[in-house]
LUMFI-530140 format. One record per residue: residue in one letter; x, y, z of N, C-alpha, C, CB in turn. Coordinates in steps of 0.001 Angstrom, whole numbers, plus 500000, padded with zeros to 6 digits. Each point is the difference from the previous one (the first is absolute). Glycine has a CB too. Example, Ala and Ser with C-alpha at 12.3 -4.5 7.8 and 13.67 -1.06 7.14 Angstrom:
2
+--------+--------+--------+--------+--------+--------+--------+--------+--------+--------+--------+--------+--------+
| residu |   n.xx |   n.yy |   n.zz |  ca.xx |  ca.yy |  ca.zz |   c.xx |   c.yy |   c.zz |  cb.xx |  cb.yy |  cb.zz |
+--------+--------+--------+--------+--------+--------+--------+--------+--------+--------+--------+--------+--------+
|      A | 513190 | 494310 | 507800 | 499110 | 501190 | 500000 | 500900 | 501200 | 500000 | 498108 | 498827 | 501246 |
|      S | 501542 | 502223 | 498034 | 500820 | 501190 | 500060 | 499230 | 501090 | 500730 | 501184 | 499372 | 497855 |
+--------+--------+--------+--------+--------+--------+--------+--------+--------+--------+--------+--------+--------+
//
This chain:
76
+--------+--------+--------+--------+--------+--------+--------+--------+--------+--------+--------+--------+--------+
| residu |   n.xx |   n.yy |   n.zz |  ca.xx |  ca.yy |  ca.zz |   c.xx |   c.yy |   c.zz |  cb.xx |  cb.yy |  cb.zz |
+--------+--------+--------+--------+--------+--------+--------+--------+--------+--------+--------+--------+--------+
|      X | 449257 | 711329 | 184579 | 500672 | 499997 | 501281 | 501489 | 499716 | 499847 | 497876 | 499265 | 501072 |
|      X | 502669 | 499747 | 498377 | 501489 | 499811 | 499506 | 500297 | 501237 | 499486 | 499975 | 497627 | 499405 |
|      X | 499681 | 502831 | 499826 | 501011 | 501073 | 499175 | 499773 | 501305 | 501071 | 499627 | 499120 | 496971 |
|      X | 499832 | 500840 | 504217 | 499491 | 501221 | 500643 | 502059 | 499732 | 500907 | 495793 | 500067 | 500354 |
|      X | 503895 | 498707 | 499981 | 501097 | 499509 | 500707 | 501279 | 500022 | 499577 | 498540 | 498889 | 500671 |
|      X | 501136 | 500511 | 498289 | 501198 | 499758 | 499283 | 500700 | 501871 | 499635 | 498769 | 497018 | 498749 |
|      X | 500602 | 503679 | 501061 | 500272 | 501141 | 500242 | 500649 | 500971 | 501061 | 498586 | 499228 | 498781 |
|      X | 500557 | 500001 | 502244 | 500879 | 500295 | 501068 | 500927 | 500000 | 500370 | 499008 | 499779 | 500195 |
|      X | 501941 | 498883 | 499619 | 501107 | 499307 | 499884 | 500643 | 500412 | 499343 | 499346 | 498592 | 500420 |
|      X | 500394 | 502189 | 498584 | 501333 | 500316 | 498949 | 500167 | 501169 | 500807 | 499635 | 499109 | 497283 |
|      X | 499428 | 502039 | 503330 | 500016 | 501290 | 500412 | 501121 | 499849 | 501354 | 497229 | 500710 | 498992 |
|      X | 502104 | 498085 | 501472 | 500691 | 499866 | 501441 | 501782 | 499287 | 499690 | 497024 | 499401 | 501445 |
|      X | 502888 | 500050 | 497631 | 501652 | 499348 | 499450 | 500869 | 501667 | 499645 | 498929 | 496999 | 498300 |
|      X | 499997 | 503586 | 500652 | 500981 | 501105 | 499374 | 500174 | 501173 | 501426 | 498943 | 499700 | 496889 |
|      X | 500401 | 500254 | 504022 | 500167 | 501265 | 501050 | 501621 | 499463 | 500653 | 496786 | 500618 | 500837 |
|      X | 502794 | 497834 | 499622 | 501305 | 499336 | 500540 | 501107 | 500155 | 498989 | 498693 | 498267 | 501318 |
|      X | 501434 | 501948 | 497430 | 501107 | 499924 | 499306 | 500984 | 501013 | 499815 | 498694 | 498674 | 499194 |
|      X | 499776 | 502451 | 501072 | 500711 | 501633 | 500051 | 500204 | 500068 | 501261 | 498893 | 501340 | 498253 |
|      X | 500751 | 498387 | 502743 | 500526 | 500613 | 501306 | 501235 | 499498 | 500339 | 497894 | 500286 | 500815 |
|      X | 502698 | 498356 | 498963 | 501159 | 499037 | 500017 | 501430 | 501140 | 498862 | 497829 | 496913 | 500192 |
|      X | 501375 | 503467 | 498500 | 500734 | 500566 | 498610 | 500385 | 501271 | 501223 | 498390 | 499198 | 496909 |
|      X | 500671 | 501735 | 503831 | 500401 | 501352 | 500477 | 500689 | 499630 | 500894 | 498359 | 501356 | 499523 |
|      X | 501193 | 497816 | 501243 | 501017 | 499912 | 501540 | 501734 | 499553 | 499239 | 497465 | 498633 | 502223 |
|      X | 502638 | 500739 | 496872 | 501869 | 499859 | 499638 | 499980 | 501430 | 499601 | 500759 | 497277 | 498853 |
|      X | 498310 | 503901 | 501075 | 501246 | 500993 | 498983 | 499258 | 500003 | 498402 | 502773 | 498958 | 501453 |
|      X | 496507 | 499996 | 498057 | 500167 | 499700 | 498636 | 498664 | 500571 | 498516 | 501440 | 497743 | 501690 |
|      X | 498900 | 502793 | 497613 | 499162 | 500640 | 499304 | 499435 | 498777 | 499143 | 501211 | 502437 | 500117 |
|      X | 497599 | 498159 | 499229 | 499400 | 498968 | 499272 | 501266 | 499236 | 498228 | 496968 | 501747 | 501289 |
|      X | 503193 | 499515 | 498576 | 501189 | 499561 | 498969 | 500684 | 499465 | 500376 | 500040 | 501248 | 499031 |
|      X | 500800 | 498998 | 501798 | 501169 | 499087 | 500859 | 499958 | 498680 | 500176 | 500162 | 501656 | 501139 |
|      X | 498607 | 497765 | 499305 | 499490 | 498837 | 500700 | 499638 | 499323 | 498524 | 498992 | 500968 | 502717 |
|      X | 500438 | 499526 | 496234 | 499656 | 499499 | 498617 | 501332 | 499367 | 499542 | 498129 | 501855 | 499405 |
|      X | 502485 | 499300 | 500344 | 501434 | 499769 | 499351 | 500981 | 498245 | 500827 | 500079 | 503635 | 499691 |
|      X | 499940 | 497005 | 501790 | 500543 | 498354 | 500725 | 499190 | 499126 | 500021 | 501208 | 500760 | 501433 |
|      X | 497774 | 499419 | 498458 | 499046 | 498605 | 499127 | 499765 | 499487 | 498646 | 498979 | 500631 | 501497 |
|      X | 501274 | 500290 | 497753 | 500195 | 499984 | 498900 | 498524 | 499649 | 499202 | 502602 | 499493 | 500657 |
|      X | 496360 | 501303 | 499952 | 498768 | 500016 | 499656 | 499640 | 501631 | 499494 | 499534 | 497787 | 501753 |
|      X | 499404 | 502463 | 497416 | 499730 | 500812 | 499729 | 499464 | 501219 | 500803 | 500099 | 498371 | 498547 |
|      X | 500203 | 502551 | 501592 | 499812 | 500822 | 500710 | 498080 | 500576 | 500136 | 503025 | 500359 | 499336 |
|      X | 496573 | 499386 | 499608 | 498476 | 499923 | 500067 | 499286 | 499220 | 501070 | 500252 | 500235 | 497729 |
|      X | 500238 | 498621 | 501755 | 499856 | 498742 | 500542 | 500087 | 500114 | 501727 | 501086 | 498937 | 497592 |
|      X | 500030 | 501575 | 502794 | 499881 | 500206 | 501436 | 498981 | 500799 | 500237 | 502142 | 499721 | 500385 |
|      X | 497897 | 501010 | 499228 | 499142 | 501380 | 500166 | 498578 | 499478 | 500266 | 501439 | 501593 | 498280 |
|      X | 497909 | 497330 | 500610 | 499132 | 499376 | 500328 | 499030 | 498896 | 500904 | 501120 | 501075 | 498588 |
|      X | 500572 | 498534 | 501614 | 499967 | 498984 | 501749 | 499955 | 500851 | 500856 | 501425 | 498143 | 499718 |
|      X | 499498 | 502450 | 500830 | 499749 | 501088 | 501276 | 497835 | 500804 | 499685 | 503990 | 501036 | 499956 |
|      X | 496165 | 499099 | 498711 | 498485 | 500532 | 500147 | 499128 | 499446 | 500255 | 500357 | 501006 | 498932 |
|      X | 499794 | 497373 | 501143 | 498536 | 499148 | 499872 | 499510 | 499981 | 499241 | 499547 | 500156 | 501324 |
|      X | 500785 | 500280 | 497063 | 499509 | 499646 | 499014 | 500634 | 498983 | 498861 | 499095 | 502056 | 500775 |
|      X | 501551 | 496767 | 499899 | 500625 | 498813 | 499425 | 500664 | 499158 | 500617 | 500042 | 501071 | 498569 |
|      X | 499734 | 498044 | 501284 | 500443 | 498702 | 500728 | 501317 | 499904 | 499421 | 497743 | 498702 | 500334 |
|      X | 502854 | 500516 | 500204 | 501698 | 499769 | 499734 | 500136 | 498356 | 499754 | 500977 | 502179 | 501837 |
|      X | 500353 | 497520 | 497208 | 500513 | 498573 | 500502 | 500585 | 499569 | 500659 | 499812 | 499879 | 498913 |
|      X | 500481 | 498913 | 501755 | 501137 | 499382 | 501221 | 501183 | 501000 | 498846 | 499119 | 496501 | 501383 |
|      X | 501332 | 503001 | 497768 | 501251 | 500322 | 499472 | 500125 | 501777 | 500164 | 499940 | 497604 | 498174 |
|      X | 498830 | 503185 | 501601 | 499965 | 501340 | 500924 | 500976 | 500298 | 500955 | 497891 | 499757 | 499823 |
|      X | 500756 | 499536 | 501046 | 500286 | 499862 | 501642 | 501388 | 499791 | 500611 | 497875 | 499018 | 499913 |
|      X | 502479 | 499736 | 499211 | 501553 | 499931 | 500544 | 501158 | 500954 | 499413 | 499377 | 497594 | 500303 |
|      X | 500360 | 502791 | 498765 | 500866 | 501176 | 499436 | 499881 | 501351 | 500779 | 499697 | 498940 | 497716 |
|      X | 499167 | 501220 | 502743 | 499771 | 500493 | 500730 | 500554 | 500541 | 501564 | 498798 | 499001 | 498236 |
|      X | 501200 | 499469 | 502386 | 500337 | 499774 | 500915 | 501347 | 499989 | 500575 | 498187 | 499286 | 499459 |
|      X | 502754 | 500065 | 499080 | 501427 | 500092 | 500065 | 500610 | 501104 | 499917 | 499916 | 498259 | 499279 |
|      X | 499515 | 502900 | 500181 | 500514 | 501734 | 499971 | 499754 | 500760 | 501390 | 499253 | 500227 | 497366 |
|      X | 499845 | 499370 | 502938 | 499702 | 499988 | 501456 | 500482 | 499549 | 501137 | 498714 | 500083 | 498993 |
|      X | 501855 | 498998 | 500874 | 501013 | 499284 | 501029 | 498882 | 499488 | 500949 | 502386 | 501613 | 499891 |
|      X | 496217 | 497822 | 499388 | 499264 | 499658 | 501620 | 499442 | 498484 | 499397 | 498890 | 502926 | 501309 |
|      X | 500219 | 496149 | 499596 | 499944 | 499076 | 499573 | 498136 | 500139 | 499281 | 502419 | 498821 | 501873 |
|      X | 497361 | 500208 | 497281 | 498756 | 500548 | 499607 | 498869 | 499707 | 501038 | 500771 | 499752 | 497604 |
|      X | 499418 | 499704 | 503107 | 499167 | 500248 | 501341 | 499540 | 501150 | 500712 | 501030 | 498383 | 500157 |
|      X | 499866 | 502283 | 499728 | 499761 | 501375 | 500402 | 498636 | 500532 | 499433 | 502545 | 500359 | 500083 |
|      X | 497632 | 499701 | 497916 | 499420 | 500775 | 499408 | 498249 | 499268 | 500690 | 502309 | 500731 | 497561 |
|      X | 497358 | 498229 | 502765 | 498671 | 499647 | 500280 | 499665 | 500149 | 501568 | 500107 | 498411 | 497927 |
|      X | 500969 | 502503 | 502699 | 499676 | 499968 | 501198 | 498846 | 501251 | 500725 | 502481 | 498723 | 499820 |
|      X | 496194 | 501262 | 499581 | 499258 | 501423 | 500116 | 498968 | 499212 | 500360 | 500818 | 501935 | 498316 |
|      X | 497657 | 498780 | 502577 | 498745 | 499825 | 500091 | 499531 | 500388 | 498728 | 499901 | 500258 | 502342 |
|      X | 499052 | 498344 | 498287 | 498579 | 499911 | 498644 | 498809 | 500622 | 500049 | 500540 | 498009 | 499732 |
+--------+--------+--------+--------+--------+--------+--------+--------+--------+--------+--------+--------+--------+
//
C-alpha cells in the first residue's frame, strides 16, 4: 500500500513540476541547466519515476522564481 502511494506522489509532484516548467515558457533542458541538475534527472521527476531531494526541490524552485510550496500544491 505505501509504495502504491508513495507512487502517486511522485506522479502527482512531477505533473505539478511540468505544468509550473510549461506555464514560464521553459523547456526541460532549460530548467535542468538553471538548476543545475541533470537533465535525465528532471525528466524523471516530471515522470513519476523518482523522487527528488529538498536540495532538488529548492534548486528547483529558485530557477523558477516560485516558492516550494507551490510545487506540493496538487490533489491526492
Amino acid at each position: 500500500m505505501k509504495k502504491a502511494l508513495h507512487k502517486q506522489w511522485r506522479k502527482a509532484f512531477g505533473l505539478k513540476l511540468r505544468e509550473i516548467r510549461k506555464s514560464k515558457d521553459l523547456t526541460q533542458a532549460t530548467l535542468a541547466y538553471m538548476a543545475d541538475i541533470e537533465l535525465s534527472t528532471l525528466n524523471r521527476i516530471e515522470l513519476g519515476k523518482a523522487g527528488t531531494s529538498l536540495t532538488n526541490i529548492f534548486a528547483l524552485c529558485e530557477a523558477l522564481s516560485i516558492h516550494p510550496k507551490e510545487l506540493f500544491e496538487f490533489p491526492l
